[in-house]
ROSE-4610 file (N, C-alpha, C; in Angstrom, 1 decimal, always signed):
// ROSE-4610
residu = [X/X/X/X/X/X/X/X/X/X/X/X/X/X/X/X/X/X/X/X/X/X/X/X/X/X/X/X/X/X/X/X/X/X/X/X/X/X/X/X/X/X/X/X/X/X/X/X/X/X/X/X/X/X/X/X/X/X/X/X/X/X/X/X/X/X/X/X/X/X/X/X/X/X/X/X/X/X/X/X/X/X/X/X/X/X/X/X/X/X/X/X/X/X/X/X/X/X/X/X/X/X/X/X/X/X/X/X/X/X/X/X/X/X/X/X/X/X/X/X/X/X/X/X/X/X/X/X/X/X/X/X/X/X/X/X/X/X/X/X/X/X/X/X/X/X/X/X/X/X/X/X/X/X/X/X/X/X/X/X/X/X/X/X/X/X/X/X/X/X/X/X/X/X/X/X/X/X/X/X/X/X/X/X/X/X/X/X/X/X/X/X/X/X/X/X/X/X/X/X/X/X/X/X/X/X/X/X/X/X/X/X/X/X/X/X/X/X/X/X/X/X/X/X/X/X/X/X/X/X/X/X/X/X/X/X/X/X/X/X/X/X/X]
num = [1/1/1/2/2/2/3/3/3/4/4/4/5/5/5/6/6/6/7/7/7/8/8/8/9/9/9/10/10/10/11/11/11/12/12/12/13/13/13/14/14/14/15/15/15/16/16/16/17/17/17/18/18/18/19/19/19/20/20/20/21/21/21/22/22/22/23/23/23/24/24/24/25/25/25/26/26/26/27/27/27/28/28/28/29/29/29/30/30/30/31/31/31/32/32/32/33/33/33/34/34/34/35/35/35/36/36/36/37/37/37/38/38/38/39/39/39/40/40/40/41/41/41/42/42/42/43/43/43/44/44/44/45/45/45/46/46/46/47/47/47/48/48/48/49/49/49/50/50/50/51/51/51/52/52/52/53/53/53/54/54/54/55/55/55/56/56/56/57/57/57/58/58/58/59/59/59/60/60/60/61/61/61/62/62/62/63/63/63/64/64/64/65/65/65/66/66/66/67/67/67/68/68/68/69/69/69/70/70/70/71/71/71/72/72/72/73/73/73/74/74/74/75/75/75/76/76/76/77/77/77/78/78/78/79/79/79/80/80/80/81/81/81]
x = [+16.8/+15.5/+15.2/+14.0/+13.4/+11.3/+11.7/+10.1/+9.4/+8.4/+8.2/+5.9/+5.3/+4.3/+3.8/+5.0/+5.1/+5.5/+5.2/+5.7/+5.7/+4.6/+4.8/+5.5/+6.2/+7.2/+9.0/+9.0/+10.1/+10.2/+11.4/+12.3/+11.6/+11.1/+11.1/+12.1/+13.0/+14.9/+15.2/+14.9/+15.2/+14.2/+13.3/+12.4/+12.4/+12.9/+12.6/+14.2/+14.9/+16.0/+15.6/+14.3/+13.3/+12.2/+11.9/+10.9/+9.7/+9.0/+7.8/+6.5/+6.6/+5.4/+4.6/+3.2/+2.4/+1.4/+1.4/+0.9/-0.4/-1.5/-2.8/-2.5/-2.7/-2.8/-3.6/-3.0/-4.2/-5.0/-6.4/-7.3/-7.0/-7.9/-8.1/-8.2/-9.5/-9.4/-8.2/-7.1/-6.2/-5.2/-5.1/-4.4/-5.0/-6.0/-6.5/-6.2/-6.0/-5.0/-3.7/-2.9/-1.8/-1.5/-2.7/-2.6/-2.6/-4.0/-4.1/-2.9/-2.6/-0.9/+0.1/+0.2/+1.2/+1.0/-0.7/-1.4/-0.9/-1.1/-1.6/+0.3/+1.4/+2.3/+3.0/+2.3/+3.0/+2.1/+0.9/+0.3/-1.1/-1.2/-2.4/-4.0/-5.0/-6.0/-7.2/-6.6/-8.4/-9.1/-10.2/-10.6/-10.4/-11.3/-11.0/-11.8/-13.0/-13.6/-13.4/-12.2/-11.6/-11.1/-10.0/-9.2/-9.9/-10.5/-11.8/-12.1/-13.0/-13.2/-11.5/-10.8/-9.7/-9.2/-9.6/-8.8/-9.9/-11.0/-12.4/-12.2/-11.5/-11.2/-9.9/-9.1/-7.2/-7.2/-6.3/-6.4/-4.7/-4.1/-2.5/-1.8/-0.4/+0.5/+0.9/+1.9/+2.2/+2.6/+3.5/+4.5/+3.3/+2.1/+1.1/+0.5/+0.3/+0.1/+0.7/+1.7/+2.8/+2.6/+2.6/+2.4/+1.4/+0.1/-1.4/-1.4/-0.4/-0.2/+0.4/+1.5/+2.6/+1.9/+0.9/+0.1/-0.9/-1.5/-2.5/-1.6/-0.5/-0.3/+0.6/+0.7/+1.3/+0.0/-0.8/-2.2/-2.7/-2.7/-3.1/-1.8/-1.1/-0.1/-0.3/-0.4/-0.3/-1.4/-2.9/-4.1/-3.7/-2.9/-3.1/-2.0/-2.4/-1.2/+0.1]
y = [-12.2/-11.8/-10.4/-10.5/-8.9/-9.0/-7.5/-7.5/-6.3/-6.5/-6.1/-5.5/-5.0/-4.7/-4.4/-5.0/-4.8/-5.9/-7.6/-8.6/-8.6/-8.0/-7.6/-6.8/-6.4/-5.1/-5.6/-6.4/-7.4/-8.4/-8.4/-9.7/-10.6/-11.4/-12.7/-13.6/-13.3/-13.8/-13.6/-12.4/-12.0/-12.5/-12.6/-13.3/-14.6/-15.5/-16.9/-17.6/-16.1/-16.6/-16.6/-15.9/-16.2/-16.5/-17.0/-17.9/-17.0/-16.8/-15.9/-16.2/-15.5/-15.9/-14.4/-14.9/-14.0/-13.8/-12.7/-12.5/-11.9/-11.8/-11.3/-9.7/-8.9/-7.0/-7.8/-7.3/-7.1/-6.5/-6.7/-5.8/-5.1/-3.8/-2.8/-3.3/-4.6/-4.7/-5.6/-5.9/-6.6/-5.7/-4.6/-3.4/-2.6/-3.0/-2.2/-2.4/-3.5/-3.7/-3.5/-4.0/-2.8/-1.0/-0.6/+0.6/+0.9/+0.3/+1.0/+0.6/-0.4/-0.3/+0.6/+0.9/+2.2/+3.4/+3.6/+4.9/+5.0/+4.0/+3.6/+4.3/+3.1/+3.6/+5.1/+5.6/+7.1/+8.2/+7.1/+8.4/+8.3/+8.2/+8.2/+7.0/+7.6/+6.1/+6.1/+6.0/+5.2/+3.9/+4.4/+2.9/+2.0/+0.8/-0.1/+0.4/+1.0/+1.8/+3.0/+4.0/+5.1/+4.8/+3.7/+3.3/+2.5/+1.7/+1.1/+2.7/+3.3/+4.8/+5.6/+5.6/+6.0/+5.0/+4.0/+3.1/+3.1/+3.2/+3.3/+3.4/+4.4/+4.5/+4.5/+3.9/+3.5/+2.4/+3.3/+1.8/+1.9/+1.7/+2.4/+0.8/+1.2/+0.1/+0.2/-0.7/-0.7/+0.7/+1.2/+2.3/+3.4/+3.3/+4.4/+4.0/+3.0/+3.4/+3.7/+3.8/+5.0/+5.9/+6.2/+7.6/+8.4/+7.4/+8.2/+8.0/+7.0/+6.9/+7.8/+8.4/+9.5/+10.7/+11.1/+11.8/+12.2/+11.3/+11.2/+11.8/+11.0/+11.3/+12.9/+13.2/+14.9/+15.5/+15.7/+16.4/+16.2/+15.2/+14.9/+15.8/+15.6/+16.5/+18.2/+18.3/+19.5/+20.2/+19.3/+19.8/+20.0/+18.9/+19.0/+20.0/+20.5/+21.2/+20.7]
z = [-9.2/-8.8/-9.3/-9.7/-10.4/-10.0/-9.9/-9.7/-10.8/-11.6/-12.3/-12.3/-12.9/-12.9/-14.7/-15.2/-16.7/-17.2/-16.6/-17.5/-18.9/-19.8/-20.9/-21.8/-20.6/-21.6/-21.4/-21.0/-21.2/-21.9/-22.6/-24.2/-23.8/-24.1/-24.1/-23.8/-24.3/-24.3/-22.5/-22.6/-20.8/-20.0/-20.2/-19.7/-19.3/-20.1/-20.0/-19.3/-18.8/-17.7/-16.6/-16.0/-14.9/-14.8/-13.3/-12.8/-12.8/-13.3/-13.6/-12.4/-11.4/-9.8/-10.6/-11.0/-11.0/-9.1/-8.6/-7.7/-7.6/-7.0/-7.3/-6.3/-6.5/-5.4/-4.0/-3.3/-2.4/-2.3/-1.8/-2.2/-0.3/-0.8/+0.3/+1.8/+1.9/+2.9/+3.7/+2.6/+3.6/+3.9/+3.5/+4.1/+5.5/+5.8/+6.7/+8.1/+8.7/+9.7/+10.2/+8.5/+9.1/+8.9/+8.3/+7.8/+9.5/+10.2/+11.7/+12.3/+12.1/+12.8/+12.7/+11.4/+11.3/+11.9/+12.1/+12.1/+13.9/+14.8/+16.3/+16.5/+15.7/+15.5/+15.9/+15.1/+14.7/+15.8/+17.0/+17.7/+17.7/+16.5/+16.6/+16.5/+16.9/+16.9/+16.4/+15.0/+14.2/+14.7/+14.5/+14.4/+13.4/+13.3/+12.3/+10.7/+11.5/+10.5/+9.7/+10.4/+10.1/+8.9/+9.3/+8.2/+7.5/+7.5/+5.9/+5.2/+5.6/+5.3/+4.5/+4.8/+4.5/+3.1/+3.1/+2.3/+1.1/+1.7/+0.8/-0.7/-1.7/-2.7/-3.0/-2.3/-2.3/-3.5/-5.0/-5.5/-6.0/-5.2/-5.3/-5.4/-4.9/-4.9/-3.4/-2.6/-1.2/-1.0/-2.5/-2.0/-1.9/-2.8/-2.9/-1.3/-1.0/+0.8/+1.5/+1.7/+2.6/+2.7/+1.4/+1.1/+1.8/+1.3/+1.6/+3.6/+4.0/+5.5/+6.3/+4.8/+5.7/+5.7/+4.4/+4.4/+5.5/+5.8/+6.8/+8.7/+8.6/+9.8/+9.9/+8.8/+8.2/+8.5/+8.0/+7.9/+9.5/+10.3/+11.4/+12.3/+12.0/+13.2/+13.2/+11.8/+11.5/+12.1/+12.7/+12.6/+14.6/+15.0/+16.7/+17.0/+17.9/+18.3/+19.2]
């Protein structure tokens, strides 16, 4: 098993020893549920609209939402005392 974002930059040769599942991204709003889960998670409580708003221009990968999640709840801590 291999996961790739570059099926074109792999042999053909290597290639054709796996099963090729193309997958569609999810788009933004299907992140948005569990974004507020992580957020509710870690303390804190957006709404559903916070996070639509937050995700508003998110055009990342899963790992680039973490990020912008771990971000958010960094910047949010930092701000309460």
């Amino acid at each position: 098993m291999a996961t790739t974002n570059h099926k074109s930059r792999i042999m053909g040769a290597v290639l054709s020893r796996f099963r090729v599942i193309d997958l569609t991204p999810p788009s933004n709003l299907d992140w948005i549920n569990r974004a507020k889960e992580i957020l509710e998670a870690e303390g804190l409580s957006p709404t559903h609209q916070d996070v639509a708003m937050m995700l508003q221009s998110f055009d990342g990968s899963a790992r680039d939402l973490i990020d912008l999640i771990e971000e958010t709840v960094m910047a949010s801590k930092a701000v309460t005392p």
